[in-house]
C-alpha positions as CSV (number, residue, x, y, z in Angstrom):
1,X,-20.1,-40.6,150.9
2,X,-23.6,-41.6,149.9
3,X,-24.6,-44.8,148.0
4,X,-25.4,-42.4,144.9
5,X,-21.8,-41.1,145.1
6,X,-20.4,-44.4,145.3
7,X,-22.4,-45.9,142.3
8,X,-21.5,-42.9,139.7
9,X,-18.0,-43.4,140.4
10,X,-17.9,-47.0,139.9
11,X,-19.9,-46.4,136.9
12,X,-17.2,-43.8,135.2
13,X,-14.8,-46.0,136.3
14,X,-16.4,-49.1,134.5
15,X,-16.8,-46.7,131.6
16,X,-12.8,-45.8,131.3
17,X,-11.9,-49.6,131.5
18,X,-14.5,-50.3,128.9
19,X,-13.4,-48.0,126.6
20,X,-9.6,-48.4,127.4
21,X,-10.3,-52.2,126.3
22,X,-10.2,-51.3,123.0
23,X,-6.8,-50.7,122.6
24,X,-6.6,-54.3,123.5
25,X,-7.7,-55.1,119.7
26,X,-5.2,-52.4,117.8
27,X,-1.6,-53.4,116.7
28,X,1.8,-53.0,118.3
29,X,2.9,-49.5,117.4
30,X,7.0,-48.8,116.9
31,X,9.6,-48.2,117.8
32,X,9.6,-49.6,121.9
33,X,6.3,-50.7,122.0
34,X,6.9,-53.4,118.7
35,X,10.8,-53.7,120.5
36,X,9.7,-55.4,123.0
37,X,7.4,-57.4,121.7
38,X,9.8,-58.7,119.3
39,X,11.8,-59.6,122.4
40,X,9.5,-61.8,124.4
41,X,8.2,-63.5,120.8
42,X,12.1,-64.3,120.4
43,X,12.6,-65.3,123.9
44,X,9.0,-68.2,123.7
45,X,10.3,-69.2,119.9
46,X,13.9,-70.0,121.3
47,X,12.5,-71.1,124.8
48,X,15.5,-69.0,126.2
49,X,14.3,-66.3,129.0
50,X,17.4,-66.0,130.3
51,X,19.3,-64.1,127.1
52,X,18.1,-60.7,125.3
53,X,18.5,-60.7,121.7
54,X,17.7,-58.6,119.3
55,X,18.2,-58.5,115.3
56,X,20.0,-62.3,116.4
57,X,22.8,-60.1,118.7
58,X,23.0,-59.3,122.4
59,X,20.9,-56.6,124.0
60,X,21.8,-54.9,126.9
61,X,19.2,-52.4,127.9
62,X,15.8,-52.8,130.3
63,X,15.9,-55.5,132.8
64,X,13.8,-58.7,131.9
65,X,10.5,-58.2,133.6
66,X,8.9,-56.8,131.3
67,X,9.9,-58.9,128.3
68,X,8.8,-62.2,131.0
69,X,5.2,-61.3,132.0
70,X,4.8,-60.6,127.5
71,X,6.5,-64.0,126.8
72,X,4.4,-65.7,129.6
73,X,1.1,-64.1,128.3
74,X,2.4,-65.7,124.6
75,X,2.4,-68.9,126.0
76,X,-0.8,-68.5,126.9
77,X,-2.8,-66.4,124.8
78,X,-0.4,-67.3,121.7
79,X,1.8,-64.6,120.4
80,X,-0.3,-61.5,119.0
81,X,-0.6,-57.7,119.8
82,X,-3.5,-58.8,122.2
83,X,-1.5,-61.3,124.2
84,X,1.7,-58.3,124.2
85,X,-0.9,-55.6,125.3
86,X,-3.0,-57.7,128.2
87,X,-0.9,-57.7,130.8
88,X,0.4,-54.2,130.5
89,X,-3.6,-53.3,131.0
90,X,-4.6,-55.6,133.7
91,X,-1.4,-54.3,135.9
92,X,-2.9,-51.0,134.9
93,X,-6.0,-51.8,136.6
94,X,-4.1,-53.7,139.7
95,X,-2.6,-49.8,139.8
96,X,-6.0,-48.6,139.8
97,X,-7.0,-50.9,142.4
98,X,-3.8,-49.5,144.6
99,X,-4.5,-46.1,144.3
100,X,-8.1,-46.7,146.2
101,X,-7.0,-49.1,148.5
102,X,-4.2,-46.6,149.8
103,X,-6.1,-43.3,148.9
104,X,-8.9,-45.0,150.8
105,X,-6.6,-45.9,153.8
106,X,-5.0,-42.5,154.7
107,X,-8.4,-40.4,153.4
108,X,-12.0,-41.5,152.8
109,X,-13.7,-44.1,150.3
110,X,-14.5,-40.7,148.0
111,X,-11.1,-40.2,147.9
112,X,-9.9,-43.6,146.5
113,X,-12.4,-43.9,144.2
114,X,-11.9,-40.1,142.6
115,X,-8.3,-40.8,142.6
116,X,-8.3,-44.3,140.8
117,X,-10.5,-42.5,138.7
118,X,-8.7,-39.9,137.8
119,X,-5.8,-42.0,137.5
120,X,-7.7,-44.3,134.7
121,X,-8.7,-41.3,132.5
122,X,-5.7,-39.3,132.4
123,X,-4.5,-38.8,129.1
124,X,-0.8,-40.8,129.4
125,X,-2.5,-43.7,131.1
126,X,-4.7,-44.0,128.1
127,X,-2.0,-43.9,125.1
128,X,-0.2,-46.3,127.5
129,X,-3.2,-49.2,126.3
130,X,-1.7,-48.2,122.9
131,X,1.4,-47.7,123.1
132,X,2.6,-50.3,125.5
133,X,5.9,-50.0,127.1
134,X,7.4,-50.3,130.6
135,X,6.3,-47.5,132.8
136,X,2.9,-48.8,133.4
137,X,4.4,-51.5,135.1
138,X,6.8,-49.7,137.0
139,X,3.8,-47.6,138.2
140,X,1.7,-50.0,139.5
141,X,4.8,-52.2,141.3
142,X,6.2,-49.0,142.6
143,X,2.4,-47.6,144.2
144,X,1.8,-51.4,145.2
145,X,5.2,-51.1,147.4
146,X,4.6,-47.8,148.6
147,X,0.9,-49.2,149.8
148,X,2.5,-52.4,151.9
149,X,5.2,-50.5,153.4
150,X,2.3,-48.1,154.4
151,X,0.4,-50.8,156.1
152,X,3.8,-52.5,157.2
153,X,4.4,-48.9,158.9
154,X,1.2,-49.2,160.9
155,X,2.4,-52.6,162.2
156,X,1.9,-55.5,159.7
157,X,4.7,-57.3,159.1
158,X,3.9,-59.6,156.3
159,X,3.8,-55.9,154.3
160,X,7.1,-55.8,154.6
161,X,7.5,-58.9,152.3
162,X,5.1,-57.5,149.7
163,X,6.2,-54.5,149.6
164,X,9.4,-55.7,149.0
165,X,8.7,-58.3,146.4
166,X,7.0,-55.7,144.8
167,X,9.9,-52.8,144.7
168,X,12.0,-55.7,143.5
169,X,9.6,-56.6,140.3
170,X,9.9,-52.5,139.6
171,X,13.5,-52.8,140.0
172,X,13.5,-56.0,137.5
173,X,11.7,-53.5,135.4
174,X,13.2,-50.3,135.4
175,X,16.8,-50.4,138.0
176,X,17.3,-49.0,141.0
177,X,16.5,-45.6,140.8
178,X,12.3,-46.6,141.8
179,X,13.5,-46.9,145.3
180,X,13.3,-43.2,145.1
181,X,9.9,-42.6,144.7
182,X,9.0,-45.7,146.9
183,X,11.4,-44.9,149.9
184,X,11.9,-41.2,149.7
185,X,8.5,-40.2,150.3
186,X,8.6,-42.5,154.0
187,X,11.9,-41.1,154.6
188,X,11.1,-37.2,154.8
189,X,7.2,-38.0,156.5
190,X,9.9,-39.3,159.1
191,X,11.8,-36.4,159.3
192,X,9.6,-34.1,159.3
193,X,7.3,-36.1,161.8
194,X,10.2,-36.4,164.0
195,X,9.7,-40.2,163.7
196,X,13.9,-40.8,163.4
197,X,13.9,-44.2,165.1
198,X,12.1,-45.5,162.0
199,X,15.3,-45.0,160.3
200,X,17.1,-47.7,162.4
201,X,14.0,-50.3,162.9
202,X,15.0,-53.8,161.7
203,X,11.9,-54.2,159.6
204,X,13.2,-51.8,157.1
205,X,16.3,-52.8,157.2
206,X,15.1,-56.3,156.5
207,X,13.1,-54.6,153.5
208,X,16.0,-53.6,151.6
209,X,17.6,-56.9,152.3
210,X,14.6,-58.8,151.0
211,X,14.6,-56.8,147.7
212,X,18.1,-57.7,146.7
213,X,16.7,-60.7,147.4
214,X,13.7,-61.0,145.0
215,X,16.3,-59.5,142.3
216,X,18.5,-62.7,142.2
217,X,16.7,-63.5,138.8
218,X,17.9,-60.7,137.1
219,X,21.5,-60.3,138.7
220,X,21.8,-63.8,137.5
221,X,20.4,-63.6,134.2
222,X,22.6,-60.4,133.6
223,X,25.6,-62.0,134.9
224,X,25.3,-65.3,132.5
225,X,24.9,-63.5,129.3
226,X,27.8,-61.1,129.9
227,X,29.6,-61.2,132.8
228,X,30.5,-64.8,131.9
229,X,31.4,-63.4,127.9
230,X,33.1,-60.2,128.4
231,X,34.6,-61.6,124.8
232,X,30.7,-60.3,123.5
233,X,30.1,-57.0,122.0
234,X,27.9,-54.7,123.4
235,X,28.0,-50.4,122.6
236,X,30.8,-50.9,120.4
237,X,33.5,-52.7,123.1
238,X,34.2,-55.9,125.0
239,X,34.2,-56.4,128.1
240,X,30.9,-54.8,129.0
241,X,29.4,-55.8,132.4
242,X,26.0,-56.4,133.1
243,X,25.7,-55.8,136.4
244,X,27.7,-52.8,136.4
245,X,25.2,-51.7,133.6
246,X,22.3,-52.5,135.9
247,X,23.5,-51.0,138.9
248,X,25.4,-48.0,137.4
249,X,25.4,-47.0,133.8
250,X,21.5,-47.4,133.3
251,X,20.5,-45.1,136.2
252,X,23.3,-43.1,137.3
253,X,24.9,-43.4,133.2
254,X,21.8,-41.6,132.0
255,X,21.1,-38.9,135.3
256,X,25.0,-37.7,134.6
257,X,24.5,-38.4,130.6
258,X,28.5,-40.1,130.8
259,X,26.8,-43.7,130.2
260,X,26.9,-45.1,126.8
261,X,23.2,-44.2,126.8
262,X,23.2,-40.0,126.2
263,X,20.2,-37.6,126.3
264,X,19.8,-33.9,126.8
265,X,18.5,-32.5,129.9
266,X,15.9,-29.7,130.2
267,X,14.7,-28.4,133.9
268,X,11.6,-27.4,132.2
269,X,10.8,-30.6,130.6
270,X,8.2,-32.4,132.6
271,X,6.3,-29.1,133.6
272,X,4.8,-28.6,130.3
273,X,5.1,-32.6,129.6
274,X,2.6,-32.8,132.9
275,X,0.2,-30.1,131.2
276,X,-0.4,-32.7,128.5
277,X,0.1,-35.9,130.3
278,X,-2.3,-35.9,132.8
279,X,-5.3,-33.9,130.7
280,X,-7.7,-33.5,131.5
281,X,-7.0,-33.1,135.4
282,X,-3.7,-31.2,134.9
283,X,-4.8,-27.7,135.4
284,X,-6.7,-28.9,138.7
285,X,-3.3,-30.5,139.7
286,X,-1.2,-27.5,139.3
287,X,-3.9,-25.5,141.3
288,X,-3.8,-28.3,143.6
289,X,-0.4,-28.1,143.8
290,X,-0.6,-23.8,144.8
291,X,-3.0,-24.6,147.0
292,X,-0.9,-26.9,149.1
293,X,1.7,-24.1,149.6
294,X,-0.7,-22.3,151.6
295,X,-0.5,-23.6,155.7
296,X,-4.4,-23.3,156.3
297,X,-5.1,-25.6,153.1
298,X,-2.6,-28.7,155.3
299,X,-4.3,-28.6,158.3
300,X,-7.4,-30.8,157.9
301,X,-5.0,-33.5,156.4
302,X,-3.6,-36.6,157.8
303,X,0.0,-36.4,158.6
304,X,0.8,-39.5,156.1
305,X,-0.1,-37.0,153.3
306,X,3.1,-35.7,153.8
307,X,4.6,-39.1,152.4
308,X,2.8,-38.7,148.5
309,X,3.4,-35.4,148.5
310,X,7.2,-35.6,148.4
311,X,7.1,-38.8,146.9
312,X,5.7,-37.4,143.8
313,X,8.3,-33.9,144.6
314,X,11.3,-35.3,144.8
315,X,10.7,-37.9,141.7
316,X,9.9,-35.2,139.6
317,X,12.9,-32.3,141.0
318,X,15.4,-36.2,139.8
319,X,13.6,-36.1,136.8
320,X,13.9,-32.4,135.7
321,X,17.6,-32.7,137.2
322,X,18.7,-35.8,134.7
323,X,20.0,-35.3,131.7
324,X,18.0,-38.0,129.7
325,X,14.4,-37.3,129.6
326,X,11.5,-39.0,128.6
327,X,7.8,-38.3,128.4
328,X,6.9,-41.7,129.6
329,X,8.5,-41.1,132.8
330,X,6.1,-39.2,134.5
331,X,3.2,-41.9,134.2
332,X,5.5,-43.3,137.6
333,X,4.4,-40.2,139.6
334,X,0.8,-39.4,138.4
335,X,-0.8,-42.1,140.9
336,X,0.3,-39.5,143.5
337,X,-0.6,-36.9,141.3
338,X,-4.6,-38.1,141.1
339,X,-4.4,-38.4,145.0
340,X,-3.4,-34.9,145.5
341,X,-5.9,-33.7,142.0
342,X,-9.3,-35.9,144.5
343,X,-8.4,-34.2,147.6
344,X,-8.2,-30.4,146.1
345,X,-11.3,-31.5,144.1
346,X,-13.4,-32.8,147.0
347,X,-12.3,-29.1,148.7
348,X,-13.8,-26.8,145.8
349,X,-16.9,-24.9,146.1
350,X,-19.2,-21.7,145.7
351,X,-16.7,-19.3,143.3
352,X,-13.9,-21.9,142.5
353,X,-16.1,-25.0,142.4
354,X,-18.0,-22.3,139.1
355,X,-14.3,-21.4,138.0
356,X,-13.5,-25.2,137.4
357,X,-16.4,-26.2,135.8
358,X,-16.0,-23.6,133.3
359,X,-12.1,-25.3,133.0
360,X,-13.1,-28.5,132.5
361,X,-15.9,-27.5,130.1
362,X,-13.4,-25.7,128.1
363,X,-11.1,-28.5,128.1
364,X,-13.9,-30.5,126.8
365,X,-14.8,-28.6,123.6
366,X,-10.9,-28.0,123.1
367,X,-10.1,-31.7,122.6
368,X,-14.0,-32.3,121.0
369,X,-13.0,-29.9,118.5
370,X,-9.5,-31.0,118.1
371,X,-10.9,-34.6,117.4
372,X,-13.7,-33.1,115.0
373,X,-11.2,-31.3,113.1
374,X,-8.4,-34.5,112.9
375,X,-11.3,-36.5,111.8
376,X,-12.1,-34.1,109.2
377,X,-8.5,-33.2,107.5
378,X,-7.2,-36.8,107.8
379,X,-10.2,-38.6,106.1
380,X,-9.5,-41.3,108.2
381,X,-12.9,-42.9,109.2
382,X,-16.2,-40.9,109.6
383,X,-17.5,-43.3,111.8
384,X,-15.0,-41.4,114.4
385,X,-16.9,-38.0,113.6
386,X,-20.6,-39.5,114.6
387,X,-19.3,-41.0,118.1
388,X,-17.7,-37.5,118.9
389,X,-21.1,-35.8,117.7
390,X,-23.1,-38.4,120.0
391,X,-20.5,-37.8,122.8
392,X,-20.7,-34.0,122.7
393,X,-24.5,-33.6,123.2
394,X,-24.4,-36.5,125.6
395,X,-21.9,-34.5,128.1
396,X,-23.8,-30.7,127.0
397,X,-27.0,-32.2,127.4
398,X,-27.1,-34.3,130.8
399,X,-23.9,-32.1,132.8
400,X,-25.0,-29.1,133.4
401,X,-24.1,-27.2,136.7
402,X,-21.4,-26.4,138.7
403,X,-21.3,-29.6,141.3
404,X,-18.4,-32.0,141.7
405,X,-20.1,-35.0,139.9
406,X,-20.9,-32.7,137.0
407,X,-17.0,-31.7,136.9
408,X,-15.9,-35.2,137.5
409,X,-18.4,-36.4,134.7
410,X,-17.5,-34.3,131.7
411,X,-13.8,-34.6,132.6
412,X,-13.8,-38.3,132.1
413,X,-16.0,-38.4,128.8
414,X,-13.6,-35.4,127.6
415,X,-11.4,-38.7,128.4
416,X,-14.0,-41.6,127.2
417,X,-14.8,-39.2,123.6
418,X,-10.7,-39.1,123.2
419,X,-10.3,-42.7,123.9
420,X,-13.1,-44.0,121.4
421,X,-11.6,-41.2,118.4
422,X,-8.3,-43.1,119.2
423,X,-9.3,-46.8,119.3
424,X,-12.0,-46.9,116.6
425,X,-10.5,-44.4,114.0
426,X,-7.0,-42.7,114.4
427,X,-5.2,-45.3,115.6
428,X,-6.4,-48.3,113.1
429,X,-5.8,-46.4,110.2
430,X,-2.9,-44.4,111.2
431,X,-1.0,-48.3,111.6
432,X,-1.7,-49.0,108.1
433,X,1.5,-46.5,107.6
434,X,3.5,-48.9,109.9
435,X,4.9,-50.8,107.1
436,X,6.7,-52.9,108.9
437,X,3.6,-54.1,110.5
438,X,1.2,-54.5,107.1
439,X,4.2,-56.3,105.1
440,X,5.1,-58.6,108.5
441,X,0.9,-59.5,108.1
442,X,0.7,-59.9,104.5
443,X,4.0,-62.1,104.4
444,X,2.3,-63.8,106.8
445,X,-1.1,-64.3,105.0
446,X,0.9,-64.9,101.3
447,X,4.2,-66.6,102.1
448,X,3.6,-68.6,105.1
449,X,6.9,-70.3,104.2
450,X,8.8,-67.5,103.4
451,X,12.4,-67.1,105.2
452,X,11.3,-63.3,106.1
453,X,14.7,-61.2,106.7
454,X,15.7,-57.9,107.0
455,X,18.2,-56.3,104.3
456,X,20.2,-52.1,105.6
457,X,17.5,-51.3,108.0
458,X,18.0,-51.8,111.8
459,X,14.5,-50.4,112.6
460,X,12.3,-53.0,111.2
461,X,10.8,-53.9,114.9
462,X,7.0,-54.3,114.0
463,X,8.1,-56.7,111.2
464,X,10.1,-58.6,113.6
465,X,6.9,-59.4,115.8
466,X,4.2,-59.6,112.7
467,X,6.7,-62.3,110.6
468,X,6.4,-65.8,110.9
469,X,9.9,-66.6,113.2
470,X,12.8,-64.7,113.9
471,X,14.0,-62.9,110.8
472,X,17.6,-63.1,109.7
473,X,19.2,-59.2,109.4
474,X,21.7,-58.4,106.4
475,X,23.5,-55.4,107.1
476,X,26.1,-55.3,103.4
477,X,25.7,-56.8,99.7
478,X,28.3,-58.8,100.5
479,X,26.2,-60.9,103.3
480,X,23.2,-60.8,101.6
481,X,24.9,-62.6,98.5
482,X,26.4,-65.3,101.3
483,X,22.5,-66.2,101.5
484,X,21.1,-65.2,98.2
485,X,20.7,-69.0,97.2
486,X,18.4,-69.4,100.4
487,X,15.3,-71.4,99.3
488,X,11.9,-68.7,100.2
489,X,14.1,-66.1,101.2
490,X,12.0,-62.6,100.6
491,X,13.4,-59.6,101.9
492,X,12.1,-56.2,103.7
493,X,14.0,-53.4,102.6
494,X,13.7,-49.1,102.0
495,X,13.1,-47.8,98.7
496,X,16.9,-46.7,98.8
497,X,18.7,-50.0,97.9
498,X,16.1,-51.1,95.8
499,X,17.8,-50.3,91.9
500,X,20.8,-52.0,93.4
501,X,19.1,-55.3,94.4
502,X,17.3,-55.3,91.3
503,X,20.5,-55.0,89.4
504,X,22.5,-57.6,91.5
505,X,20.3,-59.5,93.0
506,X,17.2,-60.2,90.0
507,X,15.1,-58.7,93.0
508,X,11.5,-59.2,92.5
509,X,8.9,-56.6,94.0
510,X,6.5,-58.8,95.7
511,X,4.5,-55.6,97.5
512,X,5.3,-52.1,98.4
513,X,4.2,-50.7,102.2
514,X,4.3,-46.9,102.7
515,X,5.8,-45.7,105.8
516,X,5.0,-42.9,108.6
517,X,6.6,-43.1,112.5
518,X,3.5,-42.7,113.7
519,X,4.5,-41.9,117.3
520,X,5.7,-38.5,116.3
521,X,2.4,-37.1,114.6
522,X,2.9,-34.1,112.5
523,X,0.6,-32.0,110.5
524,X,1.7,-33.0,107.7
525,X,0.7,-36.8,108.0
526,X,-2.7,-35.8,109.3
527,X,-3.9,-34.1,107.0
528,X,-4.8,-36.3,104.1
529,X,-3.6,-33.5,100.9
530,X,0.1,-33.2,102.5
531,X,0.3,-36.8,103.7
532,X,2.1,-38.2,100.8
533,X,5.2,-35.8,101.1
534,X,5.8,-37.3,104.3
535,X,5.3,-40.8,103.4
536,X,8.3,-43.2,102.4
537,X,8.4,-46.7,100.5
538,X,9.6,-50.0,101.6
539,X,9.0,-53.3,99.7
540,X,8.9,-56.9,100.1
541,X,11.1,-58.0,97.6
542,X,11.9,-62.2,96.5
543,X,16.1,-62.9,95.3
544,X,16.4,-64.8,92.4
């Protein structure tokens, strides 16, 4: 690859960081994403990082990771949506970083840097900076083990011990089920490769050995909060074990849908959750994909490609298989996904090279009028409108021709425009229906010494992180009028129990908040002339 090569793509990839930044300075969005957030704030204010709580009670759920590297950020940065949403984004990049340095390895420089490219700009990767949950760290500790125990395969030793400190932080994030994806993928290249005394070399052995190892933190922490209490109640009954929950009914509980967390399972699920996901690369993928079927297109490839490829294959076939299914899941598999998307792109030419730039293109003016037309019917902010505008003619303008940089280029301002639309417009006024979040700030801003609390509502997340403290949770009358006589005490509560606590209670309206669950967009909300019909009240109200 020539210098010129080199320098565009660091410059796109510069570009998607820059813009993905942004998301840095939005709020926490509900439900997970404010969840746990309210978590780690509750684990720094009770300077406890051993026990869970939530709403004051036992949770029993995701391991701790994730809640640690937030809580350790807030004692850092100071507890904020910024400090909850850094370290999700700089492991984001540390993914980034492993994609090229493996892609690199087993292909070509090009390679690397088209797949940590394409990786950066796909569109679940990007609402991840918003909407910050788990799976971006289980993706970049999952690729970052998959990378040492690649260089520990070629003879490094001291990979092992990465590679398993690092399956063990995706364990402490997720459970045990991401030794699929990192193991699986080495285990059928060895097959296949007729490599079988791999299979019984000490090193690997000593891998898995070392991970249970590096997990100690969370087997103990698990094992203090309820296997020392089975007297506590978690899902309804006593006697609920941790470590049975983290070894069994979290992973295998939810793939059999008999744990006490139940979903619905559809084979189809993650094909058409793929299409969106990974826009705007996923058509290229699924050609990729074809293409790989085909004997002659292997040939040219290193035998170690074997090992993403079924990775990625055998993830996915466990996640079409389970019966509890989640969009967010597939952000685990698209590193592999961008590896195999560079390699068929570095491939096209004459006929299909022309046939993809015409895909891309149309991709482009699909989401460029998509955004155009949100902008327009919502009435959120017309400052959105004049970056798409300036966008549009940019990419038209200066992209012209059928080469790979020109495809490469408009693909990741189609993800660049999306990502500004999103940042500087949708998203910030979109939140200001997150009541949770606007009354948690103006209690803040108003009643500084307010005893903020929580009265027949169990969602109230984003007001659990905004609030000053740890709000107190009434779930009857007949506990709220136990603590009615509480000096400050101001309540957040749905338009549904307000007559009654006005009756009984001398409630005071102090401010109404309208309300949209804003992770589940409909047309409705966007446009601005039906928005109201979807809308629903809560107030801050004072007892007297």
């Amino acid at each position: 690859m020539n210098l010129r090569d080199t320098t565009l793509y660091k410059i796109l990839i510069a570009l998607i960081i820059a813009v993905s930044a942004l998301a840095l300075f939005g709020g926490v969005m509900e439900p997970d994403s404010a969840l746990y957030a309210s978590i780690a704030k509750n684990m720094v204010l009770r300077n406890d990082w051993a026990n869970i709580y939530v709403r004051g009670l036992d949770w029993l759920d995701k391991p701790h990771l994730t809640f640690w590297l937030a809580a350790a950020s807030f004692k850092v940065f100071g507890i904020s949506a910024f400090a909850y949403k850094l370290p999700s984004f700089l492991f984001g990049l540390l993914g980034a970083w492993y994609i090229y340095k493996l892609a690199k390895d087993i292909y070509s420089e090009k390679t690397g840097l088209i797949s940590a490219l394409i990786f950066l700009s796909s569109l679940h990767i990007l609402i991840s900076t918003f909407d910050v949950r788990a799976e971006v760290y289980i993706t970049t500790f999952t690729l970052a083990s998959i990378y040492h125990y690649y260089k520990a395969h070629q003879g490094s030793f001291w990979h092992i011990v990465a590679g398993s400190f690092f399956a063990a932080c995706a364990i402490m994030i997720k459970g045990i089920f991401v030794l699929i994806p990192v193991f699986g993928g080495f285990i059928i290249y060895w097959l296949l490769t007729k490599q079988f005394k791999q299979l019984l070399k000490p090193k690997w052995w000593l891998a898995i050995v070392l991970i249970f190892i590096f997990i100690i933190p969370e087997l103990y922490t698990l094992y203090i909060q309820f296997d020392l209490h089975p007297e506590k109640l978690v899902f309804g009954k006593t006697g609920v074990s941790g470590l049975k929950f983290f070894f069994w009914d979290s992973q295998f509980g939810r793939f059999f849908n008999n744990g006490p967390i139940k979903g619905k399972g559809d084979m189809s699920f993650f094909l058409h959750t793929t299409l969106w996901a990974f826009l705007p690369w996923s058509i290229l993928f699924y050609t990729a994909v074809v293409n790989l079927f085909k004997q002659k297109n292997r040939v040219d490839l290193p035998a170690e490609s074997v090992m993403i490829w079924t990775s990625a294959a055998i993830t996915f076939l466990l996640f079409s298989l389970s019966k509890f299914q989640l969009p967010h899941y597939i952000l685990i598999i698209l590193p592999q996904f961008a590896i195999i998307t560079a390699l068929y792109l570095q491939k096209l030419e004459g006929k299909s090279l022309k046939v993809f730039w015409y895909v891309q293109t149309f991709i482009f003016i699909i989401v460029a009028f998509l955004i155009i037309a949100i902008a327009y019917y919502s009435k959120f902010d017309s400052l959105s409108f004049r970056i798409c505008m300036f966008l549009l003619i940019l990419a038209v303008t200066f992209l012209n021709g059928p080469a790979l940089k020109a495809v490469v280029c408009r693909s990741v301002l189609t993800s660049a425009f999306l990502m500004i639309f999103l940042s500087l417009a949708f998203y910030p006024s979109a939140l200001k229906y997150e009541s949770g979040m606007q009354a948690g700030k103006w209690l803040k801003e108003n009643y500084p010494k307010a005893k903020a609390s929580v009265f027949m509502y169990p969602d109230a997340y984003s007001f659990d992180f905004y609030v000053i403290g740890e709000p107190k949770y009434f779930w009857s009358y007949e506990e709220l009028d136990q603590w009615k006589d509480k000096k400050n005490l101001i309540i957040y509560t749905p338009a549904s129990e307000l007559e009654r606590l006005k009756t009984e209670f001398h409630a005071e309206v102090l401010k109404s908040f309208e309300y949209y669950h804003i992770t589940k967009l409909t047309g409705k909300f966007i446009n601005a002339k039906t928005r109201p019909q979807v809308l629903e009240q809560f107030y801050l109200v004072k007892v007297h």
